[in-house]
C-alpha positions in Angstrom: 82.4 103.7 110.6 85.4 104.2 112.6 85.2 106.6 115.9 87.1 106.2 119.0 86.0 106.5 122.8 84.6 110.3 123.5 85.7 110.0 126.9 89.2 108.1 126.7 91.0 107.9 129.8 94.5 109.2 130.2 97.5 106.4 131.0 101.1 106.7 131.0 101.9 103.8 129.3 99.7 101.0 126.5 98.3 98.0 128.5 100.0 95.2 126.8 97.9 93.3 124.2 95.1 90.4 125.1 95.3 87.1 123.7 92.4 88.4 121.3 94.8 90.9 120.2 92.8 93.9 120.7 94.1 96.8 123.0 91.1 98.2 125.5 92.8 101.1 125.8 94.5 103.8 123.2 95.3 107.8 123.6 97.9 108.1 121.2 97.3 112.2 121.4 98.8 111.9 125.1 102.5 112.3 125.2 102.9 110.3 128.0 101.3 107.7 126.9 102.4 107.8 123.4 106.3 108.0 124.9 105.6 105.2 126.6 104.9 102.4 124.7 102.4 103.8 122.3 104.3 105.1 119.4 106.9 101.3 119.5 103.0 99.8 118.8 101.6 102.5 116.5 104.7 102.0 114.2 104.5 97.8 114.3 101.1 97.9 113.5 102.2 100.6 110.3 105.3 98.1 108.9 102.9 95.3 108.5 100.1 97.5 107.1 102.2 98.8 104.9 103.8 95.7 103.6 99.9 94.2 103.2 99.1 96.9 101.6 101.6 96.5 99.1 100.7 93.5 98.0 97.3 94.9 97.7 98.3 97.6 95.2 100.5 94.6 93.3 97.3 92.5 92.6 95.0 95.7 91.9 97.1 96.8 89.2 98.2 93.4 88.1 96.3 93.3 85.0 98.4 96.7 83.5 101.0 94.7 83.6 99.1 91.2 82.3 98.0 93.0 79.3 101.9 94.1 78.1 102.5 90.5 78.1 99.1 89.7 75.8 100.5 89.8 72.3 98.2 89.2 68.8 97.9 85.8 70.0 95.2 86.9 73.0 92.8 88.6 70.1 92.4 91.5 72.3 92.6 95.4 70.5 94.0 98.7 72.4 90.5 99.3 73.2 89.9 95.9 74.7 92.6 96.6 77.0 91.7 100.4 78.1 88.0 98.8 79.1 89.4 95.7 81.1 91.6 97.8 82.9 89.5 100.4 83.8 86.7 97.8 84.7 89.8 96.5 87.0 90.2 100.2 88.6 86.3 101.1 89.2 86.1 97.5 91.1 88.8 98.7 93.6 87.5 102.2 93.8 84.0 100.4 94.5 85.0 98.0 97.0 87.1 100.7 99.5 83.7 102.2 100.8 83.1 98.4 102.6 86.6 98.0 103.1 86.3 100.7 105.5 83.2 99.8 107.0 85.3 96.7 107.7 87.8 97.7 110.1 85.2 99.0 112.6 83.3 95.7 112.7 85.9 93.4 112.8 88.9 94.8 113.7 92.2 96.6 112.4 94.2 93.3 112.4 91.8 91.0 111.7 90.1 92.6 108.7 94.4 92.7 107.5 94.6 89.0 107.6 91.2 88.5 105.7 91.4 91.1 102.9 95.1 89.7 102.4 94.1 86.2 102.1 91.5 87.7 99.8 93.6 88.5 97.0 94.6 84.7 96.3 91.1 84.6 94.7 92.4 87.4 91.5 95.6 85.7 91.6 95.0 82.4 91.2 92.1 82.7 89.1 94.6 85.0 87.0 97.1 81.5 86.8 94.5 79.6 85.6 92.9 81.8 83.0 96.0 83.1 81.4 96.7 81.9 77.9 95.7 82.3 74.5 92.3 81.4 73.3 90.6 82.9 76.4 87.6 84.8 75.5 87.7 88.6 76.2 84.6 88.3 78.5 86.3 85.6 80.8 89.3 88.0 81.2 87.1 90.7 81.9 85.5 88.6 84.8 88.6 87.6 86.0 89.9 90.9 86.2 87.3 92.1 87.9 88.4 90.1 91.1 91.7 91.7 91.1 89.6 94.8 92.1 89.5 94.0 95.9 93.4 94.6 96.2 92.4 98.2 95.6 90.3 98.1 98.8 93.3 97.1 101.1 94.1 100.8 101.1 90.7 101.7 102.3 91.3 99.6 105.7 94.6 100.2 106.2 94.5 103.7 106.4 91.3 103.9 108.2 93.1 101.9 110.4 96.3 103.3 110.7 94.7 106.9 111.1 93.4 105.9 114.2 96.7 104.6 115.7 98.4 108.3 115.5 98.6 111.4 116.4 97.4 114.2 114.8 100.9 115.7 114.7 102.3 113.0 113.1 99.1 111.5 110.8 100.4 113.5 107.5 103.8 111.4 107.9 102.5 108.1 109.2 99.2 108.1 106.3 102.4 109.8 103.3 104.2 106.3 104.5 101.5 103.9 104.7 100.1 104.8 101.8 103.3 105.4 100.0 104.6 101.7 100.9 101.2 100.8 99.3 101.7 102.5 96.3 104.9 101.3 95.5 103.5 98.0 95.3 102.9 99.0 91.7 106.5 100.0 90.5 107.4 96.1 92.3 105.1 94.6 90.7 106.2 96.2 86.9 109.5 95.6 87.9 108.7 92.1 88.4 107.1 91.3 85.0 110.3 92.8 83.7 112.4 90.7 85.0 110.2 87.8 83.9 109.6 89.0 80.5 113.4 89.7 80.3 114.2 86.3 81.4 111.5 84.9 78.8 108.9 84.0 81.2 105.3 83.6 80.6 102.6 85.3 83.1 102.2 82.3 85.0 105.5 83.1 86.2 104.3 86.2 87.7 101.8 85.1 88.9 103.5 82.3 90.9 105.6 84.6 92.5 102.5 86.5 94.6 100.8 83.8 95.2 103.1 82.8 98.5 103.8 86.7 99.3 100.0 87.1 99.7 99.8 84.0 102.3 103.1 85.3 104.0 101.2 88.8 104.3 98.3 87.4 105.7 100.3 85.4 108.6 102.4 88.6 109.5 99.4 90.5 110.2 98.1 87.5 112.6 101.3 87.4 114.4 102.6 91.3 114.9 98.9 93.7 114.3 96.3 94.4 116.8 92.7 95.6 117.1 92.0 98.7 118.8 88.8 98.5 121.1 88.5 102.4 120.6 87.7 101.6 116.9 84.0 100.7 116.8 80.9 100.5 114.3 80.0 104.1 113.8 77.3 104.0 111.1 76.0 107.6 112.5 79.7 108.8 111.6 79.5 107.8 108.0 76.2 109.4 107.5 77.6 113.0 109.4 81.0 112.8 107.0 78.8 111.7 104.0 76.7 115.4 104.6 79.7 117.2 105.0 80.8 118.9 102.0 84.2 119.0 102.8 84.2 115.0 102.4 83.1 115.7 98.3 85.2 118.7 97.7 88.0 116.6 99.2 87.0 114.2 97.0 87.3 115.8 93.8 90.6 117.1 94.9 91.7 113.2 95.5 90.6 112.6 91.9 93.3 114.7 90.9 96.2 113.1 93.0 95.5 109.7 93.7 93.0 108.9 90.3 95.9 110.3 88.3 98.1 108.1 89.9 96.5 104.7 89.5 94.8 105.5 86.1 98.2 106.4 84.6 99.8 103.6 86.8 97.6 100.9 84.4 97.9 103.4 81.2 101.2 104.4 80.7 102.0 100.9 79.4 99.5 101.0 77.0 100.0 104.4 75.9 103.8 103.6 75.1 103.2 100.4 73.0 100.1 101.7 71.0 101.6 105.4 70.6 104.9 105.1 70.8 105.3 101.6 69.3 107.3 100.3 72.3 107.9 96.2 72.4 106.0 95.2 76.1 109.8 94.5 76.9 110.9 98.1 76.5 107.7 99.6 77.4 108.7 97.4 81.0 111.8 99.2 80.9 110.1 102.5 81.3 106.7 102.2 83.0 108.1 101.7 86.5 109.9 104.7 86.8 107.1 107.0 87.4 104.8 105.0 89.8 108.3 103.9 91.6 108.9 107.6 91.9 105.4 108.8 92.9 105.0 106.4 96.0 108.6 107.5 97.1 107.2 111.1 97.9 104.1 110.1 99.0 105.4 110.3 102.5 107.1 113.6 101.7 103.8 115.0 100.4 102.4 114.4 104.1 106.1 115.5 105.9 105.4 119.4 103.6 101.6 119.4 105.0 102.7 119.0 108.3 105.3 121.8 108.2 103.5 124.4 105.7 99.7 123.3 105.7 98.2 120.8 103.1 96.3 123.4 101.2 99.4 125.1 100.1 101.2 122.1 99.4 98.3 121.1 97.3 97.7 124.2 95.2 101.4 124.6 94.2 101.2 121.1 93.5 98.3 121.4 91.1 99.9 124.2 89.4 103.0 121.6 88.5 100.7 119.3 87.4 99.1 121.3 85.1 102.3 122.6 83.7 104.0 119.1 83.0 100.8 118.0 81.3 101.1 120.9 79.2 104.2 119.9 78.2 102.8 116.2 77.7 100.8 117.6 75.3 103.1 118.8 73.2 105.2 116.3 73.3 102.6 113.9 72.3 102.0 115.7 69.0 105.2 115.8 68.3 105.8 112.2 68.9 109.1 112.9 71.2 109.3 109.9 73.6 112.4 111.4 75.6 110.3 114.2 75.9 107.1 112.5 77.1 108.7 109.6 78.9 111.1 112.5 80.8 107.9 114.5 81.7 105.6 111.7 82.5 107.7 110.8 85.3 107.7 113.9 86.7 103.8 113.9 86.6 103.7 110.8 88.5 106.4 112.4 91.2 103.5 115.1 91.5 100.7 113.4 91.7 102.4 111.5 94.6 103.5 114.7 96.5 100.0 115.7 96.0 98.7 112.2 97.4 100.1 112.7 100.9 99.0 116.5 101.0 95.5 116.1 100.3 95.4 112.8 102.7 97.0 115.3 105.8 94.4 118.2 104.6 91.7 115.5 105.8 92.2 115.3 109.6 93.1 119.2 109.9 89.5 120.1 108.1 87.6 118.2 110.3 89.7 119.2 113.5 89.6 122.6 112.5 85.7 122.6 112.3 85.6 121.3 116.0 87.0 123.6 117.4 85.8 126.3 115.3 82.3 124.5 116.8 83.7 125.3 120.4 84.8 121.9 121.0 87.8 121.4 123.4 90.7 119.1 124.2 89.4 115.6 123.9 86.0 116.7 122.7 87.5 118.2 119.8 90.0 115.2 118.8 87.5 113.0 119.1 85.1 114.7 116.8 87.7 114.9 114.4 88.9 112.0 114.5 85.4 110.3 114.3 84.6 112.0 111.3 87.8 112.0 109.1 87.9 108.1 109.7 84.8 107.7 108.3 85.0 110.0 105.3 88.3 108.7 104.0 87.1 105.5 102.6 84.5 107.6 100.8 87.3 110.2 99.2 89.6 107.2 98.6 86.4 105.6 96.6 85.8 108.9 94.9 89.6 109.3 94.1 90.0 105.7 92.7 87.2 106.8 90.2 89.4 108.7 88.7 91.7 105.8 87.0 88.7 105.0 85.8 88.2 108.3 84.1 92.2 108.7 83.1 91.5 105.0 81.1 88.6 105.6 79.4 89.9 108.8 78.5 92.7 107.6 76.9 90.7 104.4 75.2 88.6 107.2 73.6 90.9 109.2 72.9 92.8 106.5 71.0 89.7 106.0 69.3 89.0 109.0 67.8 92.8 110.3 67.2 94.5 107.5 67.1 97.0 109.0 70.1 96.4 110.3 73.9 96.5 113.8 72.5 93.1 114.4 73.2 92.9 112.9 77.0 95.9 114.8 78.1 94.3 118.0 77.2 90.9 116.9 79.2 93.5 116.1 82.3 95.3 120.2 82.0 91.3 121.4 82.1 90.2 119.1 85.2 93.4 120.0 86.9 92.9 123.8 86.5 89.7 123.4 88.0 90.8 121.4 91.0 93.9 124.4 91.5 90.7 127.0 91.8 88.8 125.0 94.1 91.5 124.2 96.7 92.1 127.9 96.4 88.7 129.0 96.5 87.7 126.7 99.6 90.9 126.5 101.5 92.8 129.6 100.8 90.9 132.5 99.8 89.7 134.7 102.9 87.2 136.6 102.6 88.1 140.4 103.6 84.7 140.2 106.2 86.2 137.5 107.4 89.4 138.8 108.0 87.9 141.8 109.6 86.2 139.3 112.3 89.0 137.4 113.5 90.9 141.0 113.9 88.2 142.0 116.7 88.9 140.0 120.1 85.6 138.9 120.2 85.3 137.2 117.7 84.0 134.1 117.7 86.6 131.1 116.5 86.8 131.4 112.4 87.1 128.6 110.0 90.7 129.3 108.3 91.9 126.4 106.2 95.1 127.5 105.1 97.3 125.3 108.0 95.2 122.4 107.1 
């Protein structure tokens, strides 16, 4: 997996690039050195990660927007949908534990350009297949391809993470992520616009096709490769045996699997519920996953000022309440109501996105030097180990779309509504409030009473994470 030099040396200013583009030498935690050049690279390398990214998101969740546009015609039921989808989501939670591998063997900048140029494979294979008379299983397989736009986020923030700070990795992994996540709102807003204008998905389609080679050459031209960054397979087994990497994982399920699984349901849910055209359910679907990805970075800015774990557990207890609310207002059939309130859900699940992803870093920092470790010891244990388990937590967390969907195509099968999934969604949320209170806030009183004597020995505390 991903670990930097143990022993870097300190420099007051970034050797400039080789012709290879990788940098020999990186120490973004010295000031000096991050004054002097380093932070003017960090922040190139995050625009065109970002923007990569984006398109990434676009073609993973392209097929929630495909399916709006596949009337009676296509021969495909509400339940047909749900499965392709969620098929759709587990392929892109799958593919981000390779993804991450992927960086470390090949490089930051060159693993951009070749999981961009990747995702013409979905997308053309999209153009081709898309029209009536397709059978269900070729659709399926098709879709299943758009899946490796959800690893992009896997590489780019294992990449990006080692390019910062720790000071500053709860902003710079909010906005990388973030500008990846909005590449869902574009892309809905997109197939509104072309279903406004009376296009077909082929229109669609044709627009991403040249973005996706334009992403690809940006990366070659303005990323690098950091040499720090190597094949760590030792790291990935230590982050894997940490439990911290599951219970962080089951916390991510909340944020980030509510966020894609409603992402590709909330379409569905209006037109089969709610009885919404695909033109006015294209109004509406946008709104929330636009606002969820634009407080993504603000979610990471709060867990750098007042400690992830807080930010998270207040953040839980929001989400719980609005899908309280969601419930109701699914019974009673009120779409102002449940449109209103699912947008707000999304806004939280963002906010919770970026505070879970800063908690990451401070865990495994704070167990260094709760282990003794010191100065550059300690940041490069930490670093070494929460590179390596965030592709596994952002695999984990992507399962969760896959839950939200087949929630929801189960739900619709047995009650004809998403009644019944949005009350399975309050439960799993109430359990993931008492675990990040149980495991990141609570203190036990001996505890307490230990880190009151001076001689104490360095606690684990949790709460500034």
């Amino acid at each position: 997996m991903t670990a930097p030099s143990t022993t870097p040396t300190r420099a007051t200013a970034p050797p400039p690039r080789e012709k290879s583009r990788w940098i020999q030498h990186w120490d973004p935690e010295d000031e000096a050195f991050w004054n002097a050049g380093g932070e003017k690279i960090a922040r190139r390398n995050l625009a065109f990660s970002v923007f990569s990214e984006h398109i990434g998101f676009s073609v993973w969740t392209l097929w929630s927007v495909l399916v709006l546009f596949m009337g009676p015609e296509y021969g495909l039921t509400p339940a047909d949908k749900f499965l392709l989808t969620s098929m759709v989501t587990l392929v892109g939670a799958v593919v981000r534990v390779p993804y991450t591998f992927a960086v470390a063997v090949f490089g930051g900048r060159n693993w951009t350009i070749v999981s961009a140029g990747l995702l013409l494979v979905p997308t053309v294979a999209a153009f081709t297949v898309m029209k009536p008379g397709t059978s269900f299983d070729t659709f399926l397989l098709v879709g299943l391809l758009a899946g490796v736009g959800g690893g992009n986020f896997a590489s780019s923030m294992t990449n990006i993470n080692a390019f910062f700070p720790l000071r500053k990795k709860g902003w710079a992994l909010g906005l990388n992520a973030g500008g990846g996540n909005i590449g869902v709102p574009v892309i809905q807003l997109v197939a509104l616009a072309v279903i406004g204008a009376s296009g077909g998905p082929r229109v669609l389609l044709g627009i991403y096709i040249p973005l996706i080679v334009v992403a690809a050459v940006l990366a070659a031209v303005f990323m690098d490769n950091l040499a720090s960054v190597k094949n760590d397979t030792g790291a990935a087994r230590d982050a894997a045996r940490d439990g911290h990497t599951w219970i962080m994982s089951f916390l991510y399920v909340g944020t980030f699997g509510s966020f894609i699984g409603y992402s590709f349901a909330f379409g569905q849910v209006l037109t089969n519920q709610f009885g919404r055209t695909p033109l006015q359910a294209a109004y509406l679907t946008f709104i929330g996953p636009l606002l969820g990805s634009l407080v993504r970075p603000v979610g990471g800015w709060l867990a750098d000022r007042y400690g992830g774990a807080r930010i998270t557990l207040w953040n839980y207890v929001g989400m719980a309440a609005a899908t309280a609310v969601l419930v109701v207002a699914s019974m009673q059939k009120s779409l102002p109501l449940f449109v209103s309130v699912f947008v707000v859900l999304f806004a939280l699940s963002g906010l919770g996105n970026g505070s879970t992803y800063k908690m990451i870093p401070g865990i495994f920092q704070t167990k260094a030097l709760a282990k003794g470790l010191e100065g550059d010891e300690a940041i490069a244990h930490g670093r070494r180990l929460s590179g390596a388990s965030m592709g596994l937590i952002g695999a984990v967390g992507a399962l969760g779309g896959v839950g939200i969907n087949l929630a929801f195509r189960q739900s619709f099968l047995s009650y004809g509504s998403g009644t019944g999934a949005f009350v399975a969604f309050l439960a799993f949320y109430a359990a993931c409030f008492a675990v990040t209170w149980a495991v990141y806030l609570r203190r036990p009183a001996a505890e307490t009473r230990a880190a009151a004597t001076a001689e104490a020995k360095p606690q684990l505390s949790y709460a500034e994470v």
